[in-house]
C-alpha positions in Angstrom: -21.3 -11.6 -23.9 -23.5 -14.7 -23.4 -24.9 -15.6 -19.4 -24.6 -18.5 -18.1 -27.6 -20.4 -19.0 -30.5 -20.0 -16.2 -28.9 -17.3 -14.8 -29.4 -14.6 -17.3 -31.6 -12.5 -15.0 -28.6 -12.2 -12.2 -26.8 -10.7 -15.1 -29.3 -7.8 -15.7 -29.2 -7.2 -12.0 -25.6 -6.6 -11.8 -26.1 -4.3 -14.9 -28.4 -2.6 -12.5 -26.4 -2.8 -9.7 -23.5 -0.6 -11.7 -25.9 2.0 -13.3 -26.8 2.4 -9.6 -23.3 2.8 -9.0 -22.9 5.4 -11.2 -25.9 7.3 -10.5 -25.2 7.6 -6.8 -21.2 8.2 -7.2 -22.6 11.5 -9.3 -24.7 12.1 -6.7 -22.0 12.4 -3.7 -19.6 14.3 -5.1 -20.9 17.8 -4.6 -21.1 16.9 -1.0 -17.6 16.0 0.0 -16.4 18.4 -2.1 -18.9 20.7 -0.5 -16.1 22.1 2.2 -13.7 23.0 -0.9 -16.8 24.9 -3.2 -17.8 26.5 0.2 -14.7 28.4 0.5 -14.5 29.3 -3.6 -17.9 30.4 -4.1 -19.0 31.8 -0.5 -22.1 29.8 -0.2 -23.3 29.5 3.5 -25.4 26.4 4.2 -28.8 28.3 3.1 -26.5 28.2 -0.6 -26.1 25.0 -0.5 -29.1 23.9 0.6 -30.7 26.0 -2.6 -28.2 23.6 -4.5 -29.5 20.5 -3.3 -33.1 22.0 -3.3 -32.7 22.3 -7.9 -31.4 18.9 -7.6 -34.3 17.7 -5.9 -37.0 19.5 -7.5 -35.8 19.1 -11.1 -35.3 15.3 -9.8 -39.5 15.3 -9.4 -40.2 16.8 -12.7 -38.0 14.6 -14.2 -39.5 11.5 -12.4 -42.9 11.7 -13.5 -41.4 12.2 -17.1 -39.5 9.0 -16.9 -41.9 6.8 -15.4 -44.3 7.7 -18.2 -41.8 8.0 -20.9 -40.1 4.4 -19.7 -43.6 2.7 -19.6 -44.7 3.8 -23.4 -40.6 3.6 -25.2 -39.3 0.6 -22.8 -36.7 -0.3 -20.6 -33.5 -0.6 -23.0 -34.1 3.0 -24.8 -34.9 4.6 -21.7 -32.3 3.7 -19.4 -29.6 4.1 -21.8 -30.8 7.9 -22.7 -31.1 8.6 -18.8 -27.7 7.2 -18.4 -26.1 9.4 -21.6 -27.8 12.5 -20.2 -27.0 12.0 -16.5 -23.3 11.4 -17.2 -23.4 14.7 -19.6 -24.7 16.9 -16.5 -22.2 15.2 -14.2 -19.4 16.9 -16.2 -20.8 19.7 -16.4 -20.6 20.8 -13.0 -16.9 21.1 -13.9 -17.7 24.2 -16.3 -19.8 26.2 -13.1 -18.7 29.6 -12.5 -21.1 30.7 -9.7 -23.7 29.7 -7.5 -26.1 29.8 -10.3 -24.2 27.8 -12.6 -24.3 24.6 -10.0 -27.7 25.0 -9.2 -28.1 25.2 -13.5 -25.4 21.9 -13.3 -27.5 20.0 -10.5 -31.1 20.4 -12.1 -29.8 19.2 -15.1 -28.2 16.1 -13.1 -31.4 15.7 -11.7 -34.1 15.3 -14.2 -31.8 13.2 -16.1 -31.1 10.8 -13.0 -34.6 10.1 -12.8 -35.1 7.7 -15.2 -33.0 5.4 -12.9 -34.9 3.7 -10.4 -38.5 3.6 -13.0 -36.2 1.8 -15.4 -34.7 -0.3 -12.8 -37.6 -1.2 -10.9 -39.7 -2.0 -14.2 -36.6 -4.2 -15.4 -37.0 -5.9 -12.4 -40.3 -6.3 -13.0 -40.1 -8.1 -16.7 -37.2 -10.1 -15.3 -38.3 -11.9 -12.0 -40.9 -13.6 -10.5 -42.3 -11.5 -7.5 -40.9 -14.2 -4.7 -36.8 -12.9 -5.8 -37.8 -9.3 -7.0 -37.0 -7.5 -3.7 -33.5 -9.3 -3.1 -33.1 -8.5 -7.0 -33.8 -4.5 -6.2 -31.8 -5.2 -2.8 -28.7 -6.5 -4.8 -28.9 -3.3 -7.3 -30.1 -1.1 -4.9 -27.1 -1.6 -2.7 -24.9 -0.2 -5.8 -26.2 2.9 -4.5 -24.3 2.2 -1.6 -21.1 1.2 -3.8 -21.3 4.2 -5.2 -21.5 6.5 -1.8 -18.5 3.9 -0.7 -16.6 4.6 -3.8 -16.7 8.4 -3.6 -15.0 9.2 0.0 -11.9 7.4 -1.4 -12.4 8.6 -4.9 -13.1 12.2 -4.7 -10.3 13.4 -2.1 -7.7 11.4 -4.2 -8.8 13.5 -7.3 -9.0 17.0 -5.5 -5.9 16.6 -3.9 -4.5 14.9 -6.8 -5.9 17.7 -9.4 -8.8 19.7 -9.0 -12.2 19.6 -7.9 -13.0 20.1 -11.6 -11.2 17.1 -12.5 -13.4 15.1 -9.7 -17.0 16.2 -11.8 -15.1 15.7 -14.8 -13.7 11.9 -14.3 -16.9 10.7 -12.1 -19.3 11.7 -14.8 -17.7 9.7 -17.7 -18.0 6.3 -16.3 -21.3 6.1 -17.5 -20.4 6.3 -21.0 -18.7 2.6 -20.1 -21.5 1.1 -18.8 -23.6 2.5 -22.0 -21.8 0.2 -24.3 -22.3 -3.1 -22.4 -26.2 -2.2 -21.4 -26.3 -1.5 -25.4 -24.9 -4.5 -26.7 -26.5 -7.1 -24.5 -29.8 -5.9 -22.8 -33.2 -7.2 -24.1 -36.6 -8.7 -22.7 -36.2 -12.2 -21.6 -39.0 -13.1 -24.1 -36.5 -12.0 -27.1 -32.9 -12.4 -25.2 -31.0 -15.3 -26.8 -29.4 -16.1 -23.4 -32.1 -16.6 -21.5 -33.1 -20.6 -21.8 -37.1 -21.8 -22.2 -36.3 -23.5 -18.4 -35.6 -19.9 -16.8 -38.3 -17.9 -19.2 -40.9 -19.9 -17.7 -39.1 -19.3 -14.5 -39.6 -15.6 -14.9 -43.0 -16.4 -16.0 -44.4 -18.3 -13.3 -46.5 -15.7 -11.5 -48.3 -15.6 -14.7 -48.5 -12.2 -15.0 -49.4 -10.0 -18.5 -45.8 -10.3 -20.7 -47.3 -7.5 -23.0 -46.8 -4.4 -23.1 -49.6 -3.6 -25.8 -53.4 -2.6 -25.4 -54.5 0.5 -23.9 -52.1 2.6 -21.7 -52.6 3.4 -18.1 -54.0 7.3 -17.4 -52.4 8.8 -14.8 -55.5 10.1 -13.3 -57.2 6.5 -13.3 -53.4 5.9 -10.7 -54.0 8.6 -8.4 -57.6 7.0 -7.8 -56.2 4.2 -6.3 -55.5 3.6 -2.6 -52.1 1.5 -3.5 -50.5 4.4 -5.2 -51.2 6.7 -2.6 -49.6 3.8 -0.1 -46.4 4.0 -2.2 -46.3 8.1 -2.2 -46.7 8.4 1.1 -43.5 5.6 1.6 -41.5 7.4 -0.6 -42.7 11.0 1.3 -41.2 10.1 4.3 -37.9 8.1 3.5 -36.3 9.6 0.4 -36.0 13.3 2.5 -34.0 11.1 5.1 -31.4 9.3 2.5 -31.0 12.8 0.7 -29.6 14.2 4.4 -27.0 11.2 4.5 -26.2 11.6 0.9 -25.3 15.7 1.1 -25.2 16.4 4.5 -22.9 13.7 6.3 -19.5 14.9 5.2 -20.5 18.2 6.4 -21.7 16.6 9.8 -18.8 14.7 10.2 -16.6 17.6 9.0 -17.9 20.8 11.0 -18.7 18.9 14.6 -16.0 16.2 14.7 -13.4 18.0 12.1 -12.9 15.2 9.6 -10.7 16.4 6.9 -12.5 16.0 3.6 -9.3 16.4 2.1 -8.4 12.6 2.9 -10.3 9.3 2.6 -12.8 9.4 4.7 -12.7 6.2 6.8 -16.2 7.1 8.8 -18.1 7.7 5.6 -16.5 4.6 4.4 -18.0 2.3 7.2 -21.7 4.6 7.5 -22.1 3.6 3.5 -20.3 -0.1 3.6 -23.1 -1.0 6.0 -26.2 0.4 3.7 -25.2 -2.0 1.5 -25.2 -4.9 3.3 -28.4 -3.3 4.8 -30.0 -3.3 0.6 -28.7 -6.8 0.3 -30.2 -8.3 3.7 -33.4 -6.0 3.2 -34.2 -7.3 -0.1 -33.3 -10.5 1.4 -35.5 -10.5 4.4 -38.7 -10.3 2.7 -37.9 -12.6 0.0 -36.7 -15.3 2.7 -40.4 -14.9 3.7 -41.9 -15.3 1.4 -40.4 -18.6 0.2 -41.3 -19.8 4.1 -44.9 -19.4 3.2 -45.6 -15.9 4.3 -48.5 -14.0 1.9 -46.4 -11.1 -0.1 -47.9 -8.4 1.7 -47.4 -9.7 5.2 -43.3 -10.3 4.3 -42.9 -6.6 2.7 -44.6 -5.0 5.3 -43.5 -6.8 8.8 -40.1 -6.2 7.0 -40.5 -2.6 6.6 -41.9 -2.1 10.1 -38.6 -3.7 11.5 -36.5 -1.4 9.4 -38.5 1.7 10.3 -37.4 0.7 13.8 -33.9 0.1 13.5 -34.0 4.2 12.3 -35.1 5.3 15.9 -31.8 5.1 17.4 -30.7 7.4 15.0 -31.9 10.1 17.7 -29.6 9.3 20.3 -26.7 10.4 17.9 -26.7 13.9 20.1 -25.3 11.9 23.2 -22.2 10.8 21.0 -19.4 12.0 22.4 -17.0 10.9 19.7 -17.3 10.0 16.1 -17.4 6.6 15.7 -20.2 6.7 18.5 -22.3 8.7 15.7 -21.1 6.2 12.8 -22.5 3.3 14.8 -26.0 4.9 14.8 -26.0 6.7 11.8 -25.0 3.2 10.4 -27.9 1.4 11.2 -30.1 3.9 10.6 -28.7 4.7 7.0 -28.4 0.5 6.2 -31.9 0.7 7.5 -33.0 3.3 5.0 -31.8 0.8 1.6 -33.8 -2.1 3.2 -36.7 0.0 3.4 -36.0 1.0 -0.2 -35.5 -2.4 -1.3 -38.8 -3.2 -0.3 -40.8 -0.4 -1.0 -39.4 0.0 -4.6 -41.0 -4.0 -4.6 -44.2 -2.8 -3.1 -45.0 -0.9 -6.7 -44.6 -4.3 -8.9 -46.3 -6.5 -6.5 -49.4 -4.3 -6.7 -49.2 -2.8 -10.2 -49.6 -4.6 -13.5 -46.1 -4.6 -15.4 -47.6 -1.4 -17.8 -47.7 0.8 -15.3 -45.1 0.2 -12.9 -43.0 2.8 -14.4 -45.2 5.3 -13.7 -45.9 4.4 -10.2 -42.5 4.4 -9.4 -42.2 7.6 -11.0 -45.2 9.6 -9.3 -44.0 8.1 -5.7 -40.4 8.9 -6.1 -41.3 12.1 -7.5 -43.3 12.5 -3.7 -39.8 11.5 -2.5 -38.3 14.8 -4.4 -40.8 17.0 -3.2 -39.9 15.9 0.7 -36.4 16.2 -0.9 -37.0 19.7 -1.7 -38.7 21.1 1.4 -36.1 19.0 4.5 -33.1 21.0 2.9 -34.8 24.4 2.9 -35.8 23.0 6.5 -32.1 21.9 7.5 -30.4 24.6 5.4 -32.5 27.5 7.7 -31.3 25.2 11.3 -28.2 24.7 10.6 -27.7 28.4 9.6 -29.4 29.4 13.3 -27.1 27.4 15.1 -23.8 27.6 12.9 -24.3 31.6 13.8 -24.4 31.3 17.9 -21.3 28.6 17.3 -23.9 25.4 18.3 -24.3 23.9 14.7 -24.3 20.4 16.5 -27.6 21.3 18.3 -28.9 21.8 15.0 -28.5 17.8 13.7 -29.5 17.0 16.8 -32.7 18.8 15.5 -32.4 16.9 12.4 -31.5 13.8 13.5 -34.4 13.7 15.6 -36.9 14.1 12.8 -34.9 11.1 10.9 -35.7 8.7 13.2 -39.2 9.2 13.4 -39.8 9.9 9.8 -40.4 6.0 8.6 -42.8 4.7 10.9 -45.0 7.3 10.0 -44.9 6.4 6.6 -45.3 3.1 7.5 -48.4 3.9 9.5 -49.8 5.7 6.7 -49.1 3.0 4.0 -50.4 0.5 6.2 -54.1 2.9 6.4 -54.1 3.4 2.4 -53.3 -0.1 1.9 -53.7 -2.8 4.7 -53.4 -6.1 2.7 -51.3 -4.3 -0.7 -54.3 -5.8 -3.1 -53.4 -6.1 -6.6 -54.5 -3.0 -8.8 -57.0 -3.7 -11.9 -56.6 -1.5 -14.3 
């Protein structure tokens, strides 16, 4: 499968870009399948939110694993065992009996999903030059988006169509597919026969370390510096947000403007259509920058103040008085979200030497999973106070509220632990 010469790098990204896919199509099926298990098993929305809760905190432990483990074995082994073991979990949901058996099914899912983003980010990392490496993790971040896109449409069709065993069953084994391509064709640019000495010194130009050899980065020598705590606190206060999109919208869309989950879902299909143009453009805006003569720091972070605005209107969703009143705002606010991540993900290989972005990516993600365990105890114990006095929409608007806010105040604290985003020494 030889690339096009010069333009061997676009080709890892839309490797990335379908792994993403995959990961995030796993991801969404419990949710819009989440009316259907509801009425099987008996969960109430504490249940579920218990559910989400294993995914999330085996989702952490799992991160800081990866983004060690990826850093010392590399990119091409890693990813492809995260990838095997993620698409094994994904099937296995179809073999849960009880309650306990999908929370069993979802912490497996998650530690094995986390080596997705530290091997994607560090790819990105060994493959560009930092002036293209956010609309690189735009373009594959957006896959995320694909992926949530892909699901509404997909996973109906198969529960109506079969079962919603069926839907774990089929979802999980694409990733087997993409194994044998990423296999077959996937090295560093310094060893990849595709990749032409024009475009290796193209990827080369920041003149950053190409080795991976010498003494490996300690973990507690990361946690001393101000830049890592700048990207944990980013992560802190976004990934809880996305999570709530990701497992809660069908539900939203379902119990307070009674979408039948049963069908395509032509809402959920607009809200996740525009996060990927959001990932695209966000990755975009900061690169576009850049190139105009803007210092890194000052593109990624007056990019990711605009973003963190465009969330606020997201509060407003409790005057909607129809649904696609709430898609419009939950729209920008969830496109939003993907350009912040598209950025922030960049943040980690702009200040971190190549050896240890992996493991900054995995201690701040892992942050992410911590807020991703303790907003769905939080929305779990609302949503079950107003669901039993009939007034579950006062409890989003509850929600929704804290969503909006939640990104400039990890922007303000990034901005405190790291004004200017200096490059680390280590």
């Amino acid at each position: 499968m030889p690339a096009p010469k010069g333009n061997t790098r676009w080709v890892v990204v839309a490797l990335l870009f379908f792994a993403t896919t995959g990961n995030y199509l796993d991801r969404q099926v419990i949710g819009l399948l989440k009316p259907t298990l509801e009425k099987e098993f008996g969960w109430s929305e504490t249940d579920y939110s218990n559910i989400v809760m294993a995914f999330s905190a085996a989702y952490a432990i799992g991160l800081l694993g990866f983004g060690r483990w990826i850093d010392k074995i590399g990119t091409r082994l890693g990813y492809a065992l995260s990838v095997l073991f993620w698409s094994i979990a994904a099937m296995a949901h179809a073999l849960a009996k009880s309650t306990f058996g999908f929370g069993m099914a979802r912490a497996a899912l998650g530690v094995a999903e986390a080596g997705n983003f530290p091997a994607a980010i560090k790819t990105v990392a060994e493959w560009f030059p930092k002036k293209e490496r956010a609309l690189a993790t735009g373009i594959f971040n957006s896959g995320s988006n694909v992926g949530a896109v892909v699901a509404p449409i997909m996973v109906p069709a198969l529960l109506g169509a079969f079962g919603w065993q069926e839907a774990f069953l089929v979802t999980g084994a694409i990733g087997f597919i993409w194994l044998i391509f990423w296999w077959r064709w996937f090295d560093l640019p310094q060893k990849h026969s595709s990749v032409s000495k024009v475009e290796l010194a193209h990827i080369e130009s920041d003149g950053e370390e190409q080795e991976e050899s010498g003494e490996k980065v300690k973990w507690s020598s990361l946690f001393m510096k101000k830049q890592t705590w700048a990207f944990i606190f980013g992560k802190f206060f976004a990934d809880p947000i996305w999570y709530f999109f990701l497992f809660w919208l069908p539900s939203y869309f379902s119990s307070v403007f009674q979408l039948d989950l049963k069908k395509p879902s032509l809402p959920l299909v607009i809200v996740y259509t525009a996060t990927t143009i959001g990932s695209v453009m966000g990755g975009y805006l900061s690169s576009w920058l850049i190139r105009k003569g803007w210092p890194v720091f000052k593109a990624r972070k007056t990019s990711m103040l605009a973003f963190a605005i465009c969330v606020l209107p997201i509060i407003s969703a409790r005057y909607a008085t129809n649904v696609w009143q709430a898609v419009a705002l939950i729209s920008l606010a969830a496109a939003a979200h993907q350009a912040w991540s598209a950025n922030i993900f960049t943040t980690a290989s702009d200040m971190f030497p190549r050896k240890a972005v992996s493991s900054v990516v995995g201690i701040g993600s892992m942050a992410g999973s911590v807020g991703g365990i303790l907003f769905p105890l939080f929305i779990g114990w609302i949503l079950d106070q107003y669901k039993a006095i009939g007034n579950i929409s006062a409890g989003y608007n509850i929600i929704f509220l804290i969503c909006g806010t939640s990104y400039l105040v990890g922007w303000v604290l990034m901005h405190l632990c790291a004004p200017r985003m200096e490059r680390v020494e280590l």
